[in-house]
C-alpha positions in Angstrom: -16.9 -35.5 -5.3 -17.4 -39.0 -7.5 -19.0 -36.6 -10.1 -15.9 -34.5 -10.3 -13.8 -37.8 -10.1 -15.5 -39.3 -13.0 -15.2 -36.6 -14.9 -11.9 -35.7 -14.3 -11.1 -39.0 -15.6 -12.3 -38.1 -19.4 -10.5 -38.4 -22.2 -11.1 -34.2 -23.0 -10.1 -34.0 -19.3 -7.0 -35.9 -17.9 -7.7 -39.2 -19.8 -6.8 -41.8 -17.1 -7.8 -44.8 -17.2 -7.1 -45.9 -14.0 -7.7 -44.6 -10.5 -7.2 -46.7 -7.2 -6.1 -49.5 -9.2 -9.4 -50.1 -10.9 -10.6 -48.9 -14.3 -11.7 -45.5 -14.7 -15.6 -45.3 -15.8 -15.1 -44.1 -19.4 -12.2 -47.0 -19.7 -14.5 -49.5 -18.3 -18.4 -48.3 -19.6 -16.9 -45.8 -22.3 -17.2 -42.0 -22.3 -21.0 -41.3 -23.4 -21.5 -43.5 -20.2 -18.5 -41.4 -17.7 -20.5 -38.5 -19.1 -24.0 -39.3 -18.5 -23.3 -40.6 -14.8 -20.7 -37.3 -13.8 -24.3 -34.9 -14.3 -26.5 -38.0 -13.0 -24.4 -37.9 -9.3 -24.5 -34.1 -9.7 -28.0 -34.2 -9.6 -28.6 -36.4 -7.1 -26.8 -34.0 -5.1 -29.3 -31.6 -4.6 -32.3 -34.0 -5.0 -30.9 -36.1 -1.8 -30.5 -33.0 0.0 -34.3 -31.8 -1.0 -35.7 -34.7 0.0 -34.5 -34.3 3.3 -36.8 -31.9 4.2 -34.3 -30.2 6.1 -35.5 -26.4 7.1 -32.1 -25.3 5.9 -32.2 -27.6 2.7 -32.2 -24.5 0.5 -28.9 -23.0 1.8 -27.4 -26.1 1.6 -28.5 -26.4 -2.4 -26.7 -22.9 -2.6 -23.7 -24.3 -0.3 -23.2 -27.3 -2.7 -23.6 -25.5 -5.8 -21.5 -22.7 -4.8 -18.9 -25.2 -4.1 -18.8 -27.4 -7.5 -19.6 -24.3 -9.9 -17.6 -21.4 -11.5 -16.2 -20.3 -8.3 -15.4 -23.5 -7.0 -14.3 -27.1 -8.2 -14.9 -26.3 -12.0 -12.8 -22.8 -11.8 -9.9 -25.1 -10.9 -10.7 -28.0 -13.3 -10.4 -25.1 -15.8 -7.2 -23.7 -14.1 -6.1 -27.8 -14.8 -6.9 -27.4 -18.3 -5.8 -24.1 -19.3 -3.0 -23.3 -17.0 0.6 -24.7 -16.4 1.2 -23.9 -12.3 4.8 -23.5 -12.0 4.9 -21.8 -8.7 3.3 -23.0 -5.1 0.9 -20.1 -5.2 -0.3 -21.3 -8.6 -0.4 -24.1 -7.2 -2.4 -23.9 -4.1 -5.0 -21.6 -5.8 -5.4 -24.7 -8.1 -6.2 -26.7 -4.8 -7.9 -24.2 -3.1 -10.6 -24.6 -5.9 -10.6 -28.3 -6.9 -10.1 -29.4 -3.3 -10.6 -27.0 -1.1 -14.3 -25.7 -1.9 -15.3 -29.5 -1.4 -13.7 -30.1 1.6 -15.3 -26.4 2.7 -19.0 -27.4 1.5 -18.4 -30.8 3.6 -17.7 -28.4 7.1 -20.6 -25.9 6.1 -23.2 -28.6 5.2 -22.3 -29.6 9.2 -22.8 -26.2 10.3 -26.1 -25.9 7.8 -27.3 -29.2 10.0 -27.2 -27.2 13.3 -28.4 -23.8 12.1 -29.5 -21.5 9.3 -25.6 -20.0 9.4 -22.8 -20.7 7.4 -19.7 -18.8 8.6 -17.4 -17.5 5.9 -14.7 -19.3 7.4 -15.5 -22.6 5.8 -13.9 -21.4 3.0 -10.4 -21.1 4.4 -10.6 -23.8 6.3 -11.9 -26.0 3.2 -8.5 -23.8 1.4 -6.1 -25.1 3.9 -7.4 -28.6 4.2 -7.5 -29.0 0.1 -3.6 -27.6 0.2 -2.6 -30.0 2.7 -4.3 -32.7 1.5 -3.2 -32.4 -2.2 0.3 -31.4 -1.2 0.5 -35.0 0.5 -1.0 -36.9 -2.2 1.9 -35.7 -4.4 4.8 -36.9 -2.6 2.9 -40.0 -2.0 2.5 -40.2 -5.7 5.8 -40.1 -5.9 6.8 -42.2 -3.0 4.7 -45.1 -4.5 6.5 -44.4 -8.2 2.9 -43.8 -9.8 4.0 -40.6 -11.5 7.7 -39.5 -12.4 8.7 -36.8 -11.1 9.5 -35.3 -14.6 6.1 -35.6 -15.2 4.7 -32.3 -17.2 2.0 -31.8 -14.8 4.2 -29.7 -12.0 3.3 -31.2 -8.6 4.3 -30.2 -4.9 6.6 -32.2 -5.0 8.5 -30.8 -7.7 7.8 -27.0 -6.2 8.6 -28.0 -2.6 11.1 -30.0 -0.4 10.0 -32.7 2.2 10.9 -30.1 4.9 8.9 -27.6 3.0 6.1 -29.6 3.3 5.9 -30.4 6.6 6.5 -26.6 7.4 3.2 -26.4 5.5 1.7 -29.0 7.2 2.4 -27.6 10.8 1.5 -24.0 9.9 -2.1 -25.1 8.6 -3.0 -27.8 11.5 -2.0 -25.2 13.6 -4.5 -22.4 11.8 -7.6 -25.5 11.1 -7.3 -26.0 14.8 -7.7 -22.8 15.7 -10.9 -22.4 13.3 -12.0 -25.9 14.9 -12.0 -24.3 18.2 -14.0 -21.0 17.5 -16.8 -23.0 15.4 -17.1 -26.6 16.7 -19.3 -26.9 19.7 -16.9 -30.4 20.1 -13.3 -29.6 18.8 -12.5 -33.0 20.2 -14.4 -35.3 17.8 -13.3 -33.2 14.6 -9.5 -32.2 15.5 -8.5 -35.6 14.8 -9.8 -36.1 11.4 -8.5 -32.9 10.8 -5.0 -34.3 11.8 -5.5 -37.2 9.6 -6.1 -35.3 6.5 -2.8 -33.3 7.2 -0.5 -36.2 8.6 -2.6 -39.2 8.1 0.1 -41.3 5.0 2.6 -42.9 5.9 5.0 -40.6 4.1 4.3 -38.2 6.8 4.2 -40.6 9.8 8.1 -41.7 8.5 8.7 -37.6 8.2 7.2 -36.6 11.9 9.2 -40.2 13.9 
C-alpha cells in the first residue's frame, strides 16, 4: 500500500506534493529517490512474507502479487492515467482495482494464515470495501475543502448525492457482513472494522444521527 502511495504521488503520476499534511517523498527526497523506494517496499513485500517461513508463504507471494499487478492495483492506476470515469460504474471499477484488490489481499493473507485456501470471495469483498471506502474519502475531501468540487478528476461526489451514498453504504455493509459470517470463524472481532471502513468519518456519523 505505501509503495502504491509513493508512487502515486509522482510527478508522471498524480504529482502531489502533499499527502496527510506532510510532503510527498519525491517533493521532500526528489523523484529518483520516490522511485527507488516505491520498488524497494514492493520488494520487501514478498521477502517479509518468505522469511516467515510460513507453509502457505508461497500462496501468499501469489496473493500479494496478484493483488498489486496487471489485474489489480496497477490496472487501475492505469485506468487513473488513461481514463476519464464519468459514470459510478467507471468509477467503482477504478476502486475495485486501486482499492479494492488491496483491501482483498489484506482478508486473504488472513485466511492464507489459517489454511492453504483462499476463497474467491476475497475479491468481492476487497471490491465492496475499496468502493465504500473511496466513495467516503471523496465527500470528505470535499467536506474538508481539500479539492473543489469542479476539480477535473470526477469523484463520487460529483457522480452521487449524500443519500446516494449512504444507500451504497448500507447495501454493501449489509453484503460484507454477510461474507463476514460465512468465512470468519469470529464475525465479531472483524464486523466492526468492517463498519468502520464504511461509516467510520465523521461525514457519515453526522449523515446516520
Amino acid at each position: 500500500h505505501a509503495c502504491g502511495l509513493v508512487h502515486d504521488d509522482l510527478p508522471a503520476m498524480d504529482n502531489d506534493l502533499m499527502r496527510r499534511g506532510k510532503p510527498t517523498v519525491h517533493a521532500k527526497f526528489g523523484e529518483a529517490m520516490a522511485i527507488l523506494v516505491g520498488d524497494a517496499l514492493m520488494s520487501l513485500t514478498y521477502e517479509w512474507i518468505i522469511s516467515t517461513a510460513h507453509a502457505n508463504s508461497a500462496q501468499m507471494c501469489w496473493l500479494a502479487a496478484k493483488a498489486v499487478g496487471p489485474e489489480g492495483m496497477m490496472a487501475g492506476q492505469h485506468m487513473d492515467l488513461h481514463e476519464r470515469q464519468e459514470t459510478l460504474p467507471r468509477l467503482f471499477e477504478l476502486h475495485s482495482h486501486k482499492t479494492g484488490k488491496l483491501f482483498a489481499m489484506c482478508i486473504g493473507l488472513g485466511m492464507l494464515c489459517d489454511g492453504p485456501e483462499v476463497s474467491e470471495d476475497v475479491w468481492e469483498m476487497g471490491r465492496l470495501l475499496g468502493i465504500s471506502f473511496q466513495c467516503v474519502d471523496d465527500f470528505d475531501d470535499i467536506e474538508l475543502d481539500q479539492k473543489s468540487n469542479s476539480s477535473d478528476v470526477m469523484t463520487a461526489a460529483q457522480l452521487m448525492s449524500q443519500e446516494e451514498l449512504m444507500e451504497l453504504l448500507s447495501e454493501n455493509q449489509e453484503s460484507l457482513e454477510g461474507y463476514v459470517q460465512a468465512h470468519c470463524p469470529d464475525p465479531g472481532s472483524i464486523l466492526p472494522w468492517v463498519q468502520k471502513i464504511n461509516w467510520g468519518s465523521k461525514l457519515c456519523q453526522t449523515l446516520k444521527g
